[in-house]
C-alpha positions in Angstrom: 0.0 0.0 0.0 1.2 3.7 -1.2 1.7 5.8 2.1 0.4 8.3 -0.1 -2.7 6.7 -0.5 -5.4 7.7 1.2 -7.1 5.3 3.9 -10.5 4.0 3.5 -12.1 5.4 6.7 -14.6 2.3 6.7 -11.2 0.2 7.9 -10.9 2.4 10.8 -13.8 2.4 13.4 -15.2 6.3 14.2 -13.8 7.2 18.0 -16.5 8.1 20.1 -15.9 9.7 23.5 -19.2 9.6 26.1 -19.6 11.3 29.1 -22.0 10.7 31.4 -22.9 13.0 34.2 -26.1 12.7 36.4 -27.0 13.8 40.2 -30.4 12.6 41.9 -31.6 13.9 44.6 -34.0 11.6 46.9 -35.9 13.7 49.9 -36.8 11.1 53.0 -37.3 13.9 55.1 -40.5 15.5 56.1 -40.2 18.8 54.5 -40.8 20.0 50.6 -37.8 21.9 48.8 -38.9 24.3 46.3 -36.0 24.9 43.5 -34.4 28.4 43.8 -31.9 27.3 40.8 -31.3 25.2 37.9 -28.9 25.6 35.5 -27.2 23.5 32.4 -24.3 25.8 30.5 -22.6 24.2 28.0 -20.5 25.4 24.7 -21.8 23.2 22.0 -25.1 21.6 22.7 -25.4 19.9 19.1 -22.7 17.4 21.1 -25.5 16.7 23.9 -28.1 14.0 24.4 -30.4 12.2 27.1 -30.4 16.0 29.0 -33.4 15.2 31.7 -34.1 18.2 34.0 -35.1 18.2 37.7 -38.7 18.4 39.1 -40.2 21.0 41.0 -40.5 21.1 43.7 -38.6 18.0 45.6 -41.4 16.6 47.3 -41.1 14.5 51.2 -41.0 11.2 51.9 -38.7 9.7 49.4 -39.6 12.3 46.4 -36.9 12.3 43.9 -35.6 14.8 41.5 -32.8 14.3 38.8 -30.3 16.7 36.6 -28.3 14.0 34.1 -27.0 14.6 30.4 -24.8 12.6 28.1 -22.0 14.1 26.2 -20.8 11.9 23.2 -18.4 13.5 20.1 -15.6 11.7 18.4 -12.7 14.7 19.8 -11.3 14.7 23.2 -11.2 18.6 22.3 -12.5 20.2 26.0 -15.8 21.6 26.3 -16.9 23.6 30.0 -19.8 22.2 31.1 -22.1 23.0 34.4 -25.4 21.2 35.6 -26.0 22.8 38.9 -29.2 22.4 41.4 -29.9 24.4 44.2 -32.7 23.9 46.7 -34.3 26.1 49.0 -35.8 25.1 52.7 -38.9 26.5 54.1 -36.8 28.6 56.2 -35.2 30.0 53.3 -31.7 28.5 53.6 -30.4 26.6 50.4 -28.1 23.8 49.2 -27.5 22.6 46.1 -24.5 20.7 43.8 -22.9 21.3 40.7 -21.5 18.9 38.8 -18.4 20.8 36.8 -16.3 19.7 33.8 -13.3 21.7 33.0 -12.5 22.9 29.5 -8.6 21.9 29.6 -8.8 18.4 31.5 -12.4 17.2 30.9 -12.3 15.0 33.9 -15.7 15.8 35.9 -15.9 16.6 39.8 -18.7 18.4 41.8 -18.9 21.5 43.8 -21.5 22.3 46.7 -22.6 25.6 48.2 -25.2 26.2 51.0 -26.0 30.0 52.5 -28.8 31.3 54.3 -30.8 32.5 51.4 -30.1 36.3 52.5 -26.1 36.2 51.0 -25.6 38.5 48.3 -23.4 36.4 46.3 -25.9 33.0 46.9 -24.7 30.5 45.2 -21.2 30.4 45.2 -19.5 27.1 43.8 -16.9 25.5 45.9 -14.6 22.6 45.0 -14.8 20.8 49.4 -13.5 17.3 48.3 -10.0 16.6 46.7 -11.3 13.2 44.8 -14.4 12.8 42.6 -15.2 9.6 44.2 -15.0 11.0 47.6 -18.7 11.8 49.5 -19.3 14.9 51.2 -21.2 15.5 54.5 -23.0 19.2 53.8 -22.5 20.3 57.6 -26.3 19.7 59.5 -25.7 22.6 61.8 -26.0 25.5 58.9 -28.6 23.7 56.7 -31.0 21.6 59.0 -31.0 18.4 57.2 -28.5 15.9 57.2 -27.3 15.6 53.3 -25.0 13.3 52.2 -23.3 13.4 48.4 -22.8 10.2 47.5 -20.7 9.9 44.0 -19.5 6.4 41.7 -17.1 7.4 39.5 -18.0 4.6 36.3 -14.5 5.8 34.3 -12.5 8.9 34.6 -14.8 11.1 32.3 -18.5 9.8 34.1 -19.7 11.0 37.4 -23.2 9.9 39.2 -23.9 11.8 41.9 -26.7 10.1 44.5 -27.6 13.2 47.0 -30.2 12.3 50.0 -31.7 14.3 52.4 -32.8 13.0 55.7 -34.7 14.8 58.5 -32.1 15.4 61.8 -33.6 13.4 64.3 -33.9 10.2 62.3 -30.6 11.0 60.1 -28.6 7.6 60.6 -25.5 9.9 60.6 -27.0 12.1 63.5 -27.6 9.3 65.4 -24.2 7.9 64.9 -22.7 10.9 65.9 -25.1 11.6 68.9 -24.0 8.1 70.0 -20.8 8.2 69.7 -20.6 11.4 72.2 -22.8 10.0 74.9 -20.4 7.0 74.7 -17.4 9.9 74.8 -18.8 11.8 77.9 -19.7 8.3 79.6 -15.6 7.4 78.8 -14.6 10.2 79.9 -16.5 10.6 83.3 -15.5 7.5 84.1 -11.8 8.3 83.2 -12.1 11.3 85.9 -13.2 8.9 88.8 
């Protein structure tokens, strides 16, 4: 064969590069989140498929709500992408998570925010965990709720997020921790004896 030649491009097999990025939220607690903010930005949309948008609003007692979208092209060419939800409480705080690819890396990981629904810059991305694959505990104090980020990184480029919120008293995590002090100031009273 003449290098000169040119290639028949049915002997080669098309690359295609998918990317899958979701986030569901599931509400056990008692109380109904109305949305305060949803947002999908991304460069080329003719790339996109499967893009499924959260309900309104996230209902109690296991209600669920979902944010997902399925990038496929035949580049590795980097293309910023955001899907962000944020949900607001009856007392007016909010919480919410953004699932973030980079233009120059394309390798997904998500950001969080929570604020009291007063802060003039509401809804302000941060980057809490070092790893993709690493859950986050939004602190129970500032919010009300126990919500836990659970994430399972498929490959490098896909990234489900599964986001719960749980009521404080009956939050397993609340009573863990709960526990695990009584058992601390028992120890320690005994330790003083």
């Amino acid at each position: 064969m003449d290098i000169d030649q040119p290639q028949n491009p049915e002997d080669h097999p098309r690359f295609q590069f998918t990317q899958k990025l979701s986030q569901k939220w599931t509400n056990n607690s008692r109380t109904e989140f109305t949305l305060s903010e949803s947002k999908m930005s991304v460069l080329f949309i003719s790339h996109f498929e499967g893009i499924q948008t959260t309900k309104h609003p996230l209902l109690p007692f296991s209600g669920q709500s979902m944010l997902s979208w399925i990038d496929k092209r035949d580049t590795f060419e980097g293309v910023e992408q955001n899907g962000g939800v944020i949900w607001k409480g009856p007392d007016g705080n909010r919480f919410g998570v953004n699932i973030h690819v980079p233009k120059d890396m394309g390798v997904p990981y998500y950001q969080v925010m929570a604020d009291d629904g007063a802060s003039p810059l509401g809804g302000r991305w941060l980057r809490l965990v070092r790893e993709p694959s690493m859950s986050y505990y939004f602190d129970p104090e500032i919010i009300g709720f126990v919500v836990v980020v659970t994430p399972t990184v498929e490959n490098t480029w896909s990234l489900a997020l599964d986001i719960t919120i749980e009521d404080m008293p009956s939050a397993p995590v609340a009573k863990a921790i709960s526990i695990r002090k009584k058992k601390e100031t028992v120890q320690g009273e005994g330790e003083q004896a």
